[in-house]
N, C-alpha and C positions, 0 to 999 in steps of 0.2 A: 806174205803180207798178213797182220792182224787186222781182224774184224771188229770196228769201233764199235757197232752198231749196238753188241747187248751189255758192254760195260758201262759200267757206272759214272755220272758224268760227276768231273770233278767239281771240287765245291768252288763256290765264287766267292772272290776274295773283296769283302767291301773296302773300301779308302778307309785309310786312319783318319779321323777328325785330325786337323791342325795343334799343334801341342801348344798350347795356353802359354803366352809370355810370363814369367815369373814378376809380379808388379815389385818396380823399383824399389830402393828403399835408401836411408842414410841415418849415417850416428845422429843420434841426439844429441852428440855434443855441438848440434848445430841451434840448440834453444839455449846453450851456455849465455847467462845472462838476461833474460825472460824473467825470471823472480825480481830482478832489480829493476828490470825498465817497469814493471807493474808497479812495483811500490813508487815510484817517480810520478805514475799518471794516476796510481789511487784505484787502479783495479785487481785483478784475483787472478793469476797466473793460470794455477788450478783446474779454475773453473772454465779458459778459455779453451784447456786440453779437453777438459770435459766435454764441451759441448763439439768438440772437434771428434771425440771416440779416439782419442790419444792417452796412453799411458800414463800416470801421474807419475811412473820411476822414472819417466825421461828426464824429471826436472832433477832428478838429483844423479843419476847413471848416465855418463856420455856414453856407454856404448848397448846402451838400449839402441836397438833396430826399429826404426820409423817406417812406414810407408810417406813413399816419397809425395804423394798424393796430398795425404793429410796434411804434411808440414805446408804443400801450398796452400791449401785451405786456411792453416793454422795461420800464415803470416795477412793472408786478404783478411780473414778475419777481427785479426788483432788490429790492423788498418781501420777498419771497417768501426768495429763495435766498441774501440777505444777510443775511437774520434782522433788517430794517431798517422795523418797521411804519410808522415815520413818510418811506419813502423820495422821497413824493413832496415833501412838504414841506420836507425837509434840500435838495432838487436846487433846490426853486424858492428857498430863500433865498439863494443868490447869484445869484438873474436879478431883472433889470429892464428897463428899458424900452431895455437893447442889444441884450438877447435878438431883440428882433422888428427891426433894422437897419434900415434907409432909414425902415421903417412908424413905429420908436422915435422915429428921427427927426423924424419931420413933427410927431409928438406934440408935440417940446419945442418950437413954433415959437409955438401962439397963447399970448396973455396970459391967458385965462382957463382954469378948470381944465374949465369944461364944452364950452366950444370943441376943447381938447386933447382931452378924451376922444370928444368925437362924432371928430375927422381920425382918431383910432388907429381906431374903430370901422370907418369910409369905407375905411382900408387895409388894411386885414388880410389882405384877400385877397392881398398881395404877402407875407406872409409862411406864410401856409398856405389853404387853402379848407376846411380841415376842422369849423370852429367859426364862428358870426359872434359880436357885441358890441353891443349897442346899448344909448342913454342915453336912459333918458326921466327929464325933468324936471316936479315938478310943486309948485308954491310952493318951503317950503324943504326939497323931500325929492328928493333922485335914486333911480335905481334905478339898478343897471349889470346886465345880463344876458348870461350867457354863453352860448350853446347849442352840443353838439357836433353834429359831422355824423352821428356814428356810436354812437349812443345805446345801441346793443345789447354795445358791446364791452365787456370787464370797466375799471370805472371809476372805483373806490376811489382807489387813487394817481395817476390822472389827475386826478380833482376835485379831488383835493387839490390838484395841482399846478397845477393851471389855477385854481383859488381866489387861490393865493398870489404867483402871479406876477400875477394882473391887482388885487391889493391892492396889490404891490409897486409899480406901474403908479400907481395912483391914490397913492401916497404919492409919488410921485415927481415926477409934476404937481403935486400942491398942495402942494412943499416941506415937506411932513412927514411926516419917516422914522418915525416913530410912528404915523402914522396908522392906526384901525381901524373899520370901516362898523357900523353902529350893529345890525346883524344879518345873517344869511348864509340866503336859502330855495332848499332843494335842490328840483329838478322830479324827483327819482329819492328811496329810501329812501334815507337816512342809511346811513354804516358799520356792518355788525351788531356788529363787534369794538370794545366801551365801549371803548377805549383809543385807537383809531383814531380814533373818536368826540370824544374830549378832545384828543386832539394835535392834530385839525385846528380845534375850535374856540381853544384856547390858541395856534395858530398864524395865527389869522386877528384874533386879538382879541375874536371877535364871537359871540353863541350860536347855534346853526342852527335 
């Protein structure tokens, strides 16, 4: 038997700190059309990235990398200091399925509309990691679901805006610019502001 007693004791090994989550992020081809809702309400695009500490190349490069963070600040803000309740909705009606690039893409590729929607859901991650998508089908009812990464951050004029671009999305697959989902269920409360409340349902088509 060896004798522990005059060796050297071995060294102790502290715990790793916890390895720091990577914060979210998404293309800025998700401000696509921000120049023109400004000019519309008579304010300064610019200046609103500015005061957000967002890049001024985002207005003109979709694939400038955002912190997913800021763009929610950037939409409550633009709500907010535009006097613009409905400003998530005015921004997502002119996006569609360009907004998300290469991802939009793959989109327009299968013939069916639930094939489409499952490839956008499989890519998303090229366009942001901050949200997934997923389609489940069951006879003749889908569901489409969105979840953010970041469920704590203020989310009014996100939801709204993530509502309306992934409708614009599914009209755009199934060839009908009109199209509206037969109902909308929020995993968070609803808007407390009624008015907020009606522009996003009159904005979606669909009651919530």
């Amino acid at each position: 038997m060896r004798d522990m007693r005059n060796m050297p004791a071995a060294p102790s090994s502290s715990p790793r700190p916890p390895r720091r989550r990577a914060e979210p992020w998404t293309r800025a081809g998700a401000l696509r059309g921000l120049r023109a809702l400004a000019a519309q309400l008579g304010q300064d695009a610019e200046a609103l990235l500015a005061r957000q500490k967002l890049p001024l190349a985002a207005l003109d490069d979709p694939e400038v990398r955002l912190p997913y963070r800021g763009l929610c600040r950037l939409l409550e803000a633009g709500a907010r200091d535009w006097a613009c309740p409905d400003f998530g909705l005015r921004l997502a009606a002119v996006q569609h399925l360009s907004l998300l690039g290469a991802v939009g893409l793959a989109a327009r590729l299968p013939a069916r509309v639930g094939e489409a929607l499952t490839a956008l859901g499989e890519r998303l991650g090229a366009h942001s990691d901050a949200f997934t998508m997923a389609l489940e089908v069951a006879g003749p009812r889908a569901v489409l679901s969105y979840r953010p990464a970041c469920p704590e951050e203020p989310k009014t004029q996100l939801l709204a805006f993530a509502m309306a671009v992934t409708r614009n999305a599914v009209a755009f697959v199934c060839g009908q610019p009109d199209f509206a989902p037969q109902v909308v269920r929020l995993a968070c409360p609803a808007p407390a502001d009624a008015a907020v409340r009606r522009a996003l349902a009159r904005g979606l088509g669909a009651p919530l």
